[in-house]
Steps between C-alpha positions, in 0.01 A plus 500: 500500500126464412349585169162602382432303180218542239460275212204354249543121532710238672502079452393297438232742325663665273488638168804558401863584587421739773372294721786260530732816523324599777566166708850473398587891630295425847695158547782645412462798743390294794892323413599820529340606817247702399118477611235532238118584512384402177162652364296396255144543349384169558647231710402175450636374820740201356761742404870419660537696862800371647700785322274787501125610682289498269201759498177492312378829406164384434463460922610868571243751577607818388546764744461845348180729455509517103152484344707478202787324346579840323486669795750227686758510230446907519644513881761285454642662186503279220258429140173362440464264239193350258445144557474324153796344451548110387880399466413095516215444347462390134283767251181348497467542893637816498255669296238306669603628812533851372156523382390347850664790654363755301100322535617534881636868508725447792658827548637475870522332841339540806712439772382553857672470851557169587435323183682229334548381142468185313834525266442222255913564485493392105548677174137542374264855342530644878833518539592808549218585736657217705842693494332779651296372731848292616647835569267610762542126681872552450462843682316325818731192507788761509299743819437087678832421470712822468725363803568175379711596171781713385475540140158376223610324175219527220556283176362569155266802430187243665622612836704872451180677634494275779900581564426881490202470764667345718822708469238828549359340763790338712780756413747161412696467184349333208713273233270393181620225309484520136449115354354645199397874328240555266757500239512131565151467407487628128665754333530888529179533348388246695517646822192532731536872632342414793728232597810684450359768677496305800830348453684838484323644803598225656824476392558854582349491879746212564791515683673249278411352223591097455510390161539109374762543235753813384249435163222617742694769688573721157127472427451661871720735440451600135133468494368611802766739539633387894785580634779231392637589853205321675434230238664175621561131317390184679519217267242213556608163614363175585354302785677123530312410801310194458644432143387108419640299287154400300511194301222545242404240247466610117270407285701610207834393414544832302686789634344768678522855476295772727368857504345538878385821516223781453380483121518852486682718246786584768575148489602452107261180485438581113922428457494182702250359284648672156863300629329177575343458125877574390660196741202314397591520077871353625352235792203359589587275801396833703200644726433857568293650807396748569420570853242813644254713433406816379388716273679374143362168568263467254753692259791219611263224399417666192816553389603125596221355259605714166866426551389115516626409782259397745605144540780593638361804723400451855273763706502416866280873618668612814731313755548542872724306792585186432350519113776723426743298654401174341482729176872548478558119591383463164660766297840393334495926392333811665462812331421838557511704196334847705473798331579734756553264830585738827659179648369120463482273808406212224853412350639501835262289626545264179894494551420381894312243315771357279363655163695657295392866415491774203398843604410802305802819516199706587455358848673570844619211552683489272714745677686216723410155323810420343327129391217570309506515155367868415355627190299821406120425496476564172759312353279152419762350305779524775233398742421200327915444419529489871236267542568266263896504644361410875280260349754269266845590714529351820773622597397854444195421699707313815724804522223708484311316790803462732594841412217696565369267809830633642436840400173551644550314827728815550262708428242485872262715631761550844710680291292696310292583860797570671541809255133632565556488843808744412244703299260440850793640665612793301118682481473468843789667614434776248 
């Protein structure tokens, strides 16, 4: 079987969870016998290609006669969308990028025969004009190849539009891949209306509809209003190839605790820090970091200096590769206190790593790790309870570690592949 895959990034340049989801699911396919062209916006040409082809969007001409973008998106059936939308960058830039916009009054997109785009393939003001214009290159990659794939798989909203094109176009069955909804994001009220929009369409020209956690799949259902009947669970899982051992040298002999994440509001960074000044009035012979970027930072470090604790507060900005890795080679805890969390690759990837982990009820993993300490995000004084415990127990901490490295090396990227090749299967037959 051969699959048609569109996604937004893939290692090592990443920005978050997606990314490494992405190469876990085409390892685990190729396992699994299954062939994958991967697209992207913009390849840099290192990425990983034993497992998957990898295609740069950015090198395909596209081959329709649209003067428009409008007027593509109008033959194949599916929304336009206004381009001023910033999910990753911190307020300042966004409003300076806003008024940039409207000095420039871009309005819409030329796009003639034969001419190819220059996806910058990141998060920035033009984002959403880069989900369109990834569409119509998803509609000519699907017209190229339309003989060389049975089925397209489209994850996250970033590449939906680029799912339905080529389903229009190529008559095969599309699967989208929920990793995250807009109700992820912020709160009801929250909700960009342009965003969802796109989600739902997409969600409702699927054939299926993969989600990364049951937490995910009632959100599907219940919020977007699919069909429970083509709404399926794939938990997440995590990649032990290559695992090292890395022996890192401390400079501290305190005990370290980490938050690797986005600073965002999703992530709950405001409760990590609100726990640490609690485990910090019982014990000081203890470091917290906090790991990422986003755009609380400023907020985060604000926070740290009023509660008094910035001696014993640690800001790395973000991690990749091997950073990450040596990262948890330092942590004696790793927390994850999300506020609404549609899975979490992090803890699993901590527990590989011989770190003992306390996760947030509100996340999907949460759903099959038995070995992490949970807590609700908002409860600081649990969080900090649980902390302390891993922190001045051992024993609790060795059980935890054995555990939960058990529990997760259970938990690969074979098995969970093996079921989307089912869910491969099923819509094709159909």
């Amino acid at each position: 079987m051969k699959v048609l895959m569109f996604g937004w990034e893939f290692p090592p340049h990443i920005a978050g969870g997606l990314g490494t989801a992405c190469e876990g699911i085409v390892k685990g396919l190729a396992h699994n016998g299954v062939e994958t062209l991967f697209v992207m916006p913009n390849a840099s040409g290192d990425e990983d290609q034993s497992c998957a082809t990898i295609l740069n969007a950015s090198d395909v001409a596209v081959q329709n006669v649209s003067d428009t973008v409008e007027e593509f998106l109008d033959k194949v059936k599916f929304i336009s969308v206004d381009s001023n939308i910033v999910p990753y960058v911190d307020p300042d830039e966004y409003f300076e990028a806003i008024e940039r916009m409207k000095r420039e009054q871009v309005h819409q997109t030329t796009v003639g025969f034969g001419q190819k785009f220059k996806f910058s393939g990141k998060y920035g003001a033009n984002l959403l004009e880069e989900v369109s214009r990834y569409a119509q290159v998803g509609g000519t990659i699907a017209m190229q190849h339309a003989g060389e794939f049975d089925v397209i798989h489209a994850h996250d909203w970033l590449t939906y539009l680029a799912g339905i094109a080529a389903k229009e176009l190529s008559g095969k069955p599309l699967v989208v891949h929920v990793h995250a909804t807009s109700f992820d994001r912020g709160t009801d009220d929250m909700v960009d209306s342009r965003v969802y929009a796109i989600e739902k369409r997409g969600m409702e020209a699927a054939d299926r509809v993969v989600t990364v956690s049951d937490l995910t799949r009632n959100i599907v259902i219940n919020k977007y209003g699919i069909d429970p009947a083509k709404v399926v669970t794939v938990h997440n899982a995590v990649d032990f190839s290559g695992r090292e051992n890395l022996q890192v040298e401390r400079g501290v002999r305190d005990k370290v605790v980490t938050f690797l994440g986005r600073i965002t509001f999703q992530k709950g960074p405001e409760y990590f820090i609100e726990a640490a000044a609690k485990v910090l009035k019982r014990t000081k012979n203890v470091r917290f970091v906090m790991a990422g970027s986003g755009d609380m930072m400023q907020r985060a470090i604000r926070q740290v200096a009023r509660l008094g604790i910035s001696d014993r507060f640690h800001f790395t900005g973000f991690l990749r590769g091997q950073e990450v890795q040596k990262m948890f080679a330092l942590s004696d805890v790793y927390i994850m206190p999300s506020v609404s969390e549609p899975f979490g690759i992090s803890p699993l990837e901590a527990m590989r790593s011989n770190v003992p982990s306390i996760i947030s009820h509100q996340s999907g993993a949460a759903e099959v790790l038995k070995y992490a300490l949970k807590v609700d995000f908002w409860d600081v004084d649990a969080m900090a309870d649980d902390i302390y415990a891993l922190l001045q127990y051992p024993a609790l901490a060795d059980f935890a570690n054995r555990q939960g490295f058990d529990e997760v090396n259970a938990l690969k990227w074979n098995n969970a592949t093996a079921k989307l090749k089912k869910v491969y299967e099923s819509v094709v037959k159909e």
